[in-house]
DSSP file (Angstrom, degrees, kcal/mol; ACC not computed):
  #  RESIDUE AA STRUCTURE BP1 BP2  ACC     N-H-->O    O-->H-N    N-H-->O    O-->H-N    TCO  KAPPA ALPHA  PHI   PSI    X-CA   Y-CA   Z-CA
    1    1 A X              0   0    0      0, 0.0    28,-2.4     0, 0.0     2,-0.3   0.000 360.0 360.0 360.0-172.3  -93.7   25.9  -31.3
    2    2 A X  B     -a   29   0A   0     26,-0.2     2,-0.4    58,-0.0    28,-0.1  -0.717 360.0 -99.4-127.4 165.5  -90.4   27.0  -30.3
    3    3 A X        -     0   0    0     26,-0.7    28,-0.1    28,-0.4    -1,-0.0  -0.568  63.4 -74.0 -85.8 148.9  -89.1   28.3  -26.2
    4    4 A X        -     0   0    0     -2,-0.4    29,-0.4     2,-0.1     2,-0.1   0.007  58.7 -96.3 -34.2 153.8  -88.9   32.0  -25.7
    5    5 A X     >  -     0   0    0      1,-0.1     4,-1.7    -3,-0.1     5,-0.1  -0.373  25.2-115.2 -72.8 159.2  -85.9   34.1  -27.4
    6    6 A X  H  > S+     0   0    0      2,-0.2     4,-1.0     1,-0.2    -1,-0.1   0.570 126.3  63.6 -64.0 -17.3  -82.6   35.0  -25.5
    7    7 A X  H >4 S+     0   0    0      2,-0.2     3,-0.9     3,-0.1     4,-0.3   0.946 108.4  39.4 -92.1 -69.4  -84.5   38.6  -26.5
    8    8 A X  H 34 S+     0   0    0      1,-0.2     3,-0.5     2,-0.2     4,-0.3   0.757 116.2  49.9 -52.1 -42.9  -87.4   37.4  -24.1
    9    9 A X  H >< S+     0   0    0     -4,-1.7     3,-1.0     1,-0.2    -1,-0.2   0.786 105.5  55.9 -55.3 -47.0  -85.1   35.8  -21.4
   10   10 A X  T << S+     0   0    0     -4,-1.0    -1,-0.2    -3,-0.9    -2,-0.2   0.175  96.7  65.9-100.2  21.1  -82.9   38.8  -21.0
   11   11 A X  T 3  S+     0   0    0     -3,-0.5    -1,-0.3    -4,-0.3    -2,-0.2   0.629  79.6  96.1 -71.0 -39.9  -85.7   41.0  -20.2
   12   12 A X  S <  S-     0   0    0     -3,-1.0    29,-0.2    -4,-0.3    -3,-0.0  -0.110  78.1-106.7 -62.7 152.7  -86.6   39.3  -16.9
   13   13 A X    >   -     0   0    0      1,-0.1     3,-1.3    28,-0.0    -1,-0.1  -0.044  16.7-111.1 -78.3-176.7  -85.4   40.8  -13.9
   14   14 A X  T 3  S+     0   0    0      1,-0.3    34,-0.2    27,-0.1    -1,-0.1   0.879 121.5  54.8 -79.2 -23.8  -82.8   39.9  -11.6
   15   15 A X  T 3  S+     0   0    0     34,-0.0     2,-0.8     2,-0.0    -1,-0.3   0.234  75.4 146.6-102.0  22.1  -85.5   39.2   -9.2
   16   16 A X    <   -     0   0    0     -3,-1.3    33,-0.3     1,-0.1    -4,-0.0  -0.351  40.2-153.7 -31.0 101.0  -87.1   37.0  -11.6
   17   17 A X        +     0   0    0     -2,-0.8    -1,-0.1    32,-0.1    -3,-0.0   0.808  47.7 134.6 -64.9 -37.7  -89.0   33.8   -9.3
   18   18 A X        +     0   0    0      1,-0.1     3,-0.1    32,-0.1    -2,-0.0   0.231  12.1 149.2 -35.6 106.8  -88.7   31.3  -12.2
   19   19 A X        +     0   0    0      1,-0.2    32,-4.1    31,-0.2    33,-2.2   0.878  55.6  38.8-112.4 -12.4  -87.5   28.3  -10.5
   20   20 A X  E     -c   52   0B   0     31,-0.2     2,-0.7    30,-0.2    -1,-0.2  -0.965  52.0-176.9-136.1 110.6  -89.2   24.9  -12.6
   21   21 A X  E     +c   53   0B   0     31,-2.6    33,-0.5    -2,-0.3     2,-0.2  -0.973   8.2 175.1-116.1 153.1  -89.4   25.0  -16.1
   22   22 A X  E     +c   54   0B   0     -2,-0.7    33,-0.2    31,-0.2    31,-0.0  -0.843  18.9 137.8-174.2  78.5  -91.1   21.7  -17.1
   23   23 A X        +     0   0    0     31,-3.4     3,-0.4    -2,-0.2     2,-0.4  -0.086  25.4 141.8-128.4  48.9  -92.0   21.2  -21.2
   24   24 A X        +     0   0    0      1,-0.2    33,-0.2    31,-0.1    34,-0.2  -0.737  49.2  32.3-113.1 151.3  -91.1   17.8  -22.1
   25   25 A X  S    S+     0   0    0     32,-1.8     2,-0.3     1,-0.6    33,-0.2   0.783  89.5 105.3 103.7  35.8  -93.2   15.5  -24.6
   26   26 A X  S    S-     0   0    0     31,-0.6    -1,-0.6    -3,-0.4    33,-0.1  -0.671  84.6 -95.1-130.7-152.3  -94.4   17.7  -26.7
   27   27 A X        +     0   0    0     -2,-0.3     2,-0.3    31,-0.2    31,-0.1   0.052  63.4 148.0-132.8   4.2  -93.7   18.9  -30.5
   28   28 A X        -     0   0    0     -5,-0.2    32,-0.9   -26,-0.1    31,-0.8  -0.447  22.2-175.7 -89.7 168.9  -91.3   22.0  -29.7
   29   29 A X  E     +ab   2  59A   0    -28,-2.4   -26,-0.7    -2,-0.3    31,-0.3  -0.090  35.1  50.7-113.9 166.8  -88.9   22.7  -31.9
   30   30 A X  E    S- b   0  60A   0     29,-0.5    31,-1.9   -28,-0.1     2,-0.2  -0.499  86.0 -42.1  98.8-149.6  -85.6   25.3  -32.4
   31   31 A X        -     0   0    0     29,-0.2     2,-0.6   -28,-0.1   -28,-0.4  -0.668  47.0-102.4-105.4 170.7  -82.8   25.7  -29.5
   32   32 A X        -     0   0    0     31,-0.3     4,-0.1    29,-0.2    33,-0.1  -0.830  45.6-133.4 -80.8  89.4  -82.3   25.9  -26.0
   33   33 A X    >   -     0   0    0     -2,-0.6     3,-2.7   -29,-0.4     4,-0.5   0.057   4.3-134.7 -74.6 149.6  -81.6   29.3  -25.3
   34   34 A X  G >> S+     0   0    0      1,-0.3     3,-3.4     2,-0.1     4,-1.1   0.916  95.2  75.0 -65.1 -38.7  -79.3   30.1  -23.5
   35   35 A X  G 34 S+     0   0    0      1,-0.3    -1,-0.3     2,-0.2    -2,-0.1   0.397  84.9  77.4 -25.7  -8.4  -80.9   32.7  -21.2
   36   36 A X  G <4 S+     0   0    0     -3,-2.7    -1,-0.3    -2,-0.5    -2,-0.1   0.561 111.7  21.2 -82.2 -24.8  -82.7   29.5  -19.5
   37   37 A X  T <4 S+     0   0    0     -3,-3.4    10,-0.4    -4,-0.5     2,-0.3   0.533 125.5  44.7-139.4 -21.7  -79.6   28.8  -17.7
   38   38 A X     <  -     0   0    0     -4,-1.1     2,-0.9     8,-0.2    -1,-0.3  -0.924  66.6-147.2-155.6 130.6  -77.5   31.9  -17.5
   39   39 A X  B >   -F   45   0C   0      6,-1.4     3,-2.3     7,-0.3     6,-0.7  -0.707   9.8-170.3-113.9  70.3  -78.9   35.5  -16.7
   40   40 A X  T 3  S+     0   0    0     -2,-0.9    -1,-0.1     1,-0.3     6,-0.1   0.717  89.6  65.3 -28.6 -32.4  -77.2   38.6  -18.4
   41   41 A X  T 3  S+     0   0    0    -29,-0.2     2,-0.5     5,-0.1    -1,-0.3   0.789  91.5  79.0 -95.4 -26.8  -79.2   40.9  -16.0
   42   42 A X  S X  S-     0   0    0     -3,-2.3     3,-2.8     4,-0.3     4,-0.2  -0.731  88.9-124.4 -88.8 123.7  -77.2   39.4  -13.1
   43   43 A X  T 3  S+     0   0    0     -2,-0.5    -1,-0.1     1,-0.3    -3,-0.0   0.704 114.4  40.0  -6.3 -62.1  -73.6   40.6  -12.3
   44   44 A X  T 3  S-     0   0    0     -3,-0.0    -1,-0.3     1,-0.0    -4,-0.1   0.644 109.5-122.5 -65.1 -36.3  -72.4   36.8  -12.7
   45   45 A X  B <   +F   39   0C   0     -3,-2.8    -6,-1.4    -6,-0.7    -5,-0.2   0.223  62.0 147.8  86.9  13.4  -74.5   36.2  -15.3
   46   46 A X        -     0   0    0     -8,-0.3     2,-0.6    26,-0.2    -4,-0.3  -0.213  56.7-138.4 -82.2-176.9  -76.2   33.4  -13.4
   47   47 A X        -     0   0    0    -10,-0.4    31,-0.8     1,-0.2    32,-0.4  -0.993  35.5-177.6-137.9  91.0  -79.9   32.3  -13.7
   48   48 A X  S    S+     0   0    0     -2,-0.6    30,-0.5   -34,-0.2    -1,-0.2   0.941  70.9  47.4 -86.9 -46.1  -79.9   31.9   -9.4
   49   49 A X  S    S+     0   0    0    -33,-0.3     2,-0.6    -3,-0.1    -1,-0.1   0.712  79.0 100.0-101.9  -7.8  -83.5   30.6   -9.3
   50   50 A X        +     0   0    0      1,-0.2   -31,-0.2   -14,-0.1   -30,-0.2  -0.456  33.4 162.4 -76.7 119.4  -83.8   28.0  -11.8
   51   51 A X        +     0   0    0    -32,-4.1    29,-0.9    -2,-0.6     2,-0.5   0.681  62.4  35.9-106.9 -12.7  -83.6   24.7  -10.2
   52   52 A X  E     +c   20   0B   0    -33,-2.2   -31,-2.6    28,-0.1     2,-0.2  -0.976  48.7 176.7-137.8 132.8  -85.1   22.4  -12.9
   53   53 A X  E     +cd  21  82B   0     28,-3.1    30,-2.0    -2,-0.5     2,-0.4  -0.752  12.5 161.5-139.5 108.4  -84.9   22.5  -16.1
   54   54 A X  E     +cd  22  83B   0    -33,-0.5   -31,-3.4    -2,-0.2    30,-0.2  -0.924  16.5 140.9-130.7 103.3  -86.8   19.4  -18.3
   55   55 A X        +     0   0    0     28,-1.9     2,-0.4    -2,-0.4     3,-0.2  -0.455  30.3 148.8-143.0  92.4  -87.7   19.5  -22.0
   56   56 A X        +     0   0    0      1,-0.3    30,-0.2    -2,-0.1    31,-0.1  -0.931  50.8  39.1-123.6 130.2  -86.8   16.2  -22.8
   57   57 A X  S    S+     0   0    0     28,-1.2   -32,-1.8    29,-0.5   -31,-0.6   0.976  92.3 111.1 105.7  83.3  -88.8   14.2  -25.6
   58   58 A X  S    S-     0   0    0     28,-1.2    -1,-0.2   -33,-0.2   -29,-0.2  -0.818  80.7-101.9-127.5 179.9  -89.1   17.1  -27.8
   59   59 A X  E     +b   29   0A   0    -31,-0.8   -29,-0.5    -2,-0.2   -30,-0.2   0.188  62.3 145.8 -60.2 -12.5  -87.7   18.4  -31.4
   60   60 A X  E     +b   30   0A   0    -32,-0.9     2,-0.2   -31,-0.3   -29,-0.2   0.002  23.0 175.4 -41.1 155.7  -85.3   20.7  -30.0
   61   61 A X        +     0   0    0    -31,-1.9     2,-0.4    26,-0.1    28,-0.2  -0.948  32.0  56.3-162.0 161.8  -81.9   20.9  -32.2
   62   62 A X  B    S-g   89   0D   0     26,-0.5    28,-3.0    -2,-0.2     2,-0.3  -0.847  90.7 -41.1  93.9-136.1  -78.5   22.9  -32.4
   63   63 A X        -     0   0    0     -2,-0.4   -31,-0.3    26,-0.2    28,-0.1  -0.854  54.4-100.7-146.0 151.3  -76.1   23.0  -29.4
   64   64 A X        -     0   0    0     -2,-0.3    -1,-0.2     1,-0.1     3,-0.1   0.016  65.7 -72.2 -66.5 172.2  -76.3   23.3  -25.5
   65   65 A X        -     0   0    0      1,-0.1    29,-0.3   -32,-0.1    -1,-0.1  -0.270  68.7 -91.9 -55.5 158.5  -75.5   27.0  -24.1
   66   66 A X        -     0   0    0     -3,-0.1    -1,-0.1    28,-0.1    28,-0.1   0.414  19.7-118.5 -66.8-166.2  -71.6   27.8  -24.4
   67   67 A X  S  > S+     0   0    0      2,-0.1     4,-0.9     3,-0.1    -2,-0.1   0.187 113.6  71.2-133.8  -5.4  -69.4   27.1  -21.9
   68   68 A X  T  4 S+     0   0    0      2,-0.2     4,-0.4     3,-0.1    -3,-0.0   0.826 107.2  37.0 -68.3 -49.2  -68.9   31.2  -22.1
   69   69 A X  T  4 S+     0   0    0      2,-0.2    -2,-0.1     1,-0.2    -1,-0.1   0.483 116.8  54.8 -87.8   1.5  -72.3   31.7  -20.7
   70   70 A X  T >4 S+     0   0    0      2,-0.1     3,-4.4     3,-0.1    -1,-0.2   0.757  98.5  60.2 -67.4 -59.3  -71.8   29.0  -18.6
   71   71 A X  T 3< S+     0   0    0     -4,-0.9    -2,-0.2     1,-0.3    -3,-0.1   0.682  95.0  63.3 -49.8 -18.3  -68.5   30.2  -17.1
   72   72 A X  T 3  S+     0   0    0     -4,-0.4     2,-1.2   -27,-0.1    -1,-0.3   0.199  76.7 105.2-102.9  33.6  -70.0   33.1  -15.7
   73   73 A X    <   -     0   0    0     -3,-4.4    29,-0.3   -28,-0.2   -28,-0.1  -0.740  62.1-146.5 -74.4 108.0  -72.4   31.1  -13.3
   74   74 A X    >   -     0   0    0     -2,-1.2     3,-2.2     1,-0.1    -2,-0.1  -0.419  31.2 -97.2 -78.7 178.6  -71.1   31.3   -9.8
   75   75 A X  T 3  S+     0   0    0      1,-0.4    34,-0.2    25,-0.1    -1,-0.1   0.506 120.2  75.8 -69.5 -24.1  -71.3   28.7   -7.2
   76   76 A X  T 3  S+     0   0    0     34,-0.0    -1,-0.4     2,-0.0    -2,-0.1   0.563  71.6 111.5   8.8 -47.2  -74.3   30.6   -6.1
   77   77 A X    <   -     0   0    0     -3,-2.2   -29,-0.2     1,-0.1    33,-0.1  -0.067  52.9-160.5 -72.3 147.9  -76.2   29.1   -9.1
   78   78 A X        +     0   0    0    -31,-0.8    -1,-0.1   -30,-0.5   -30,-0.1   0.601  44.7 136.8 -88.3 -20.9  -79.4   26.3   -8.4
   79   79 A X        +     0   0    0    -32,-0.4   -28,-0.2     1,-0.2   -27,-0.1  -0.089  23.7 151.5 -40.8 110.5  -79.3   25.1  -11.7
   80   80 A X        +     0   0    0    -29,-0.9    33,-2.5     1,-0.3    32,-1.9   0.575  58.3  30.1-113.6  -3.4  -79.6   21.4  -10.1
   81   81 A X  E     + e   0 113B   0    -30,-0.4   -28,-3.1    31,-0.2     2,-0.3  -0.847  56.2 171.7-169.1 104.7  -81.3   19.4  -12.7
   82   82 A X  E     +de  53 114B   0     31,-1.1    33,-1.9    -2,-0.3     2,-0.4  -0.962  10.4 175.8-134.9 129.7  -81.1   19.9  -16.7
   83   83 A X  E     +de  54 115B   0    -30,-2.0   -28,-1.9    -2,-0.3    33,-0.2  -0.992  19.8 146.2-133.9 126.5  -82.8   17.1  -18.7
   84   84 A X        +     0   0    0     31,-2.2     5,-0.3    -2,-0.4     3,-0.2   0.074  29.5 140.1-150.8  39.8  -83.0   17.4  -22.7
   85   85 A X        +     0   0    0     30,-0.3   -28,-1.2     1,-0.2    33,-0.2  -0.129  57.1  40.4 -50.9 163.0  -82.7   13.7  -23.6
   86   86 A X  S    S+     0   0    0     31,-1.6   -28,-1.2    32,-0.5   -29,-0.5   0.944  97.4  95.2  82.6  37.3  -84.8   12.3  -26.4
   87   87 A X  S    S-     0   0    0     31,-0.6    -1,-0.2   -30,-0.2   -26,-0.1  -0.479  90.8 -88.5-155.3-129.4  -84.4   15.6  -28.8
   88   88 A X        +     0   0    0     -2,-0.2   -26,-0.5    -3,-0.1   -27,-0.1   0.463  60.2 160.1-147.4  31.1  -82.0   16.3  -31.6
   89   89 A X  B     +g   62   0D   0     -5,-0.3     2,-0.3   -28,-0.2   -26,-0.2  -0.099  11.7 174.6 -21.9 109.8  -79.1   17.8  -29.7
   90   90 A X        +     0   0    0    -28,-3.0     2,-0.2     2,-0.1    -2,-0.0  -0.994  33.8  46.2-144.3 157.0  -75.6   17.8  -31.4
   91   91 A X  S    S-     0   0    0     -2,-0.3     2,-0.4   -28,-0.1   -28,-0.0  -0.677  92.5 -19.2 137.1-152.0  -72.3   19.1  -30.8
   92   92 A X        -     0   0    0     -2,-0.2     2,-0.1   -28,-0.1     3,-0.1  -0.771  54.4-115.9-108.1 147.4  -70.1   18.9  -27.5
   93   93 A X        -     0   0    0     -2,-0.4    -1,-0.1     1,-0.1    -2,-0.0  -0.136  50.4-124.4 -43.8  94.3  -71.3   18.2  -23.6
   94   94 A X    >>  -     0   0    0    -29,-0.3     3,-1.3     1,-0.1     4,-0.6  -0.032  10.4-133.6 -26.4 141.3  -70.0   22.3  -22.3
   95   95 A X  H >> S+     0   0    0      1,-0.2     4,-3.1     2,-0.2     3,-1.5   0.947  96.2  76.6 -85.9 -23.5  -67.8   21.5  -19.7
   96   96 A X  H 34 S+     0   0    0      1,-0.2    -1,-0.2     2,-0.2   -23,-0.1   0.465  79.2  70.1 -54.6  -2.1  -69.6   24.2  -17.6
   97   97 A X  H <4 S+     0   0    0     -3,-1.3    -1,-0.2     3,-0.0    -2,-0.2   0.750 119.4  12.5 -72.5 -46.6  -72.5   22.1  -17.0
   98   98 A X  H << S+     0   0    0     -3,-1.5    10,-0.9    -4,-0.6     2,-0.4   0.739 126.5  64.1-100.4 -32.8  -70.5   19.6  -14.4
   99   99 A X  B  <  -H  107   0E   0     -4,-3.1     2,-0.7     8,-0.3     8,-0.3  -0.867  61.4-172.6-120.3 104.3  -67.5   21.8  -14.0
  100  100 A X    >   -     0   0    0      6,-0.7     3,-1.7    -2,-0.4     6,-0.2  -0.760  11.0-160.6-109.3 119.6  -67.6   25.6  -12.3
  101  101 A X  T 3  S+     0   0    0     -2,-0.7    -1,-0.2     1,-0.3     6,-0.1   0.566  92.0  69.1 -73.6  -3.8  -64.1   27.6  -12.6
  102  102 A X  T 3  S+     0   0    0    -29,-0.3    -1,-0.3     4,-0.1   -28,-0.1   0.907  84.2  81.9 -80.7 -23.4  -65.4   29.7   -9.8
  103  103 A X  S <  S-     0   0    0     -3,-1.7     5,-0.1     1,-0.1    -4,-0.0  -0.050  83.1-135.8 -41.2 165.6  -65.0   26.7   -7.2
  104  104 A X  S    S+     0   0    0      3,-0.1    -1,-0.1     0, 0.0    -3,-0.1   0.429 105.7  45.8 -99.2 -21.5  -61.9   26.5   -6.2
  105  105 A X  S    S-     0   0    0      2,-0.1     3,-0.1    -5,-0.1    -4,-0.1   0.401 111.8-118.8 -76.1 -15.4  -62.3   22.3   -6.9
  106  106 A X        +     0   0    0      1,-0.2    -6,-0.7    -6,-0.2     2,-0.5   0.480  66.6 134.0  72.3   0.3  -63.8   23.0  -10.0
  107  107 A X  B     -H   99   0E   0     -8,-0.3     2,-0.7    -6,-0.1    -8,-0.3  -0.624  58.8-124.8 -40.0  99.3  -67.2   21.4   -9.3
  108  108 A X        -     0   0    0    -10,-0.9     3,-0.1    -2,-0.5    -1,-0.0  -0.523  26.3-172.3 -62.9  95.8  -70.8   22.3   -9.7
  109  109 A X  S    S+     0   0    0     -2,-0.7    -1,-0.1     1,-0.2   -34,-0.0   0.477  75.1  48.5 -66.6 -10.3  -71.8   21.8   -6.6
  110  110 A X  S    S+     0   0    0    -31,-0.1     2,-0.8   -33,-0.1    -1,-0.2   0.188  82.3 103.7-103.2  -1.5  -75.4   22.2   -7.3
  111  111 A X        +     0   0    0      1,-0.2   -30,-0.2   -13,-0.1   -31,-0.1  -0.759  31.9 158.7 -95.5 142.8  -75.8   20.0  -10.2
  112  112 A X        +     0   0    0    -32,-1.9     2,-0.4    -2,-0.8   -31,-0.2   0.542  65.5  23.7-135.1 -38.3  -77.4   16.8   -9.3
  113  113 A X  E     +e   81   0B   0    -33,-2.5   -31,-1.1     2,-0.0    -1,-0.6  -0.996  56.7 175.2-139.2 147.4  -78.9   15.2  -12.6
  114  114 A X  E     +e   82   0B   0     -2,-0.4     2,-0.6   -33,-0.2   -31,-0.2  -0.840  15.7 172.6-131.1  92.6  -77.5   16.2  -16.3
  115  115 A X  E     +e   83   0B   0    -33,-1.9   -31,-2.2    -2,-0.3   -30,-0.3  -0.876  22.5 148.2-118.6 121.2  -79.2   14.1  -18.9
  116  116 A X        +     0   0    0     -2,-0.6   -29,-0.2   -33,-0.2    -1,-0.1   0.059  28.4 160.2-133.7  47.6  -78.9   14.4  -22.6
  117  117 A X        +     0   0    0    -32,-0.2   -31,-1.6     1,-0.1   -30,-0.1  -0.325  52.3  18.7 -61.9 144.3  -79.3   11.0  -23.6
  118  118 A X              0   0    0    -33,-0.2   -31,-0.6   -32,-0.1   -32,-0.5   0.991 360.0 360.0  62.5  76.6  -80.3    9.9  -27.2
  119  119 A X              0   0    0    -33,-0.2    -2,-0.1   -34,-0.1   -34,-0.0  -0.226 360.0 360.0-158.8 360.0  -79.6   13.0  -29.3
């Protein structure tokens, strides 16, 4: 199967709970949408409660979220932990993943593990 649409994502509310999304080692397929990680329904566009996000060993394909929907995550964001190693990942690392232009250091202070090895 494939992860919910950016259509599906950008429905949730702002007070959306999701904080652990956990799907790895199984057989889906398609992209990572970006809506996992950055939240149209919030001012900022940030995703505030997701603190893990893991679908690592899968069939996934295409390119990580922009570095446009990244860039409007504030320093506010939890995102602490994004794994999609093991899957079929291509293009380049978004620099908005390690790096937040709202810091004034430019640091993602909340990111703690970034893995997208062997893709």
């Amino acid at each position: 199967g494939t992860l919910p649409s950016d259509e599906c994502l950008a429905n949730r509310s702002s007070g959306a709970q999701l904080r652990i999304f956990s799907a790895s080692n199984n057989l889906i397929s398609g992209t990572i949408p970006a809506g996992f990680v950055c939240d149209p329904n919030n001012p900022d566009g940030t995703s505030k409660n997701m603190q893990y996000f893991d679908v690592e060993s899968n069939r996934l394909s295409g390119t990580l979220p922009s570095d446009e929907c990244l860039a409007n995550r504030s320093s506010g964001a939890q995102l602490r932990i994004f794994s999609a190693s093991n899957n079929l990942i291509s293009g380049t690392i978004p620099a908005g993943f390690v790096c937040d232009p709202n810091n004034p250091d430019g640091t993602s202070k909340n990111m703690q593990y970034f893995d997208v090895e062997s893709n």
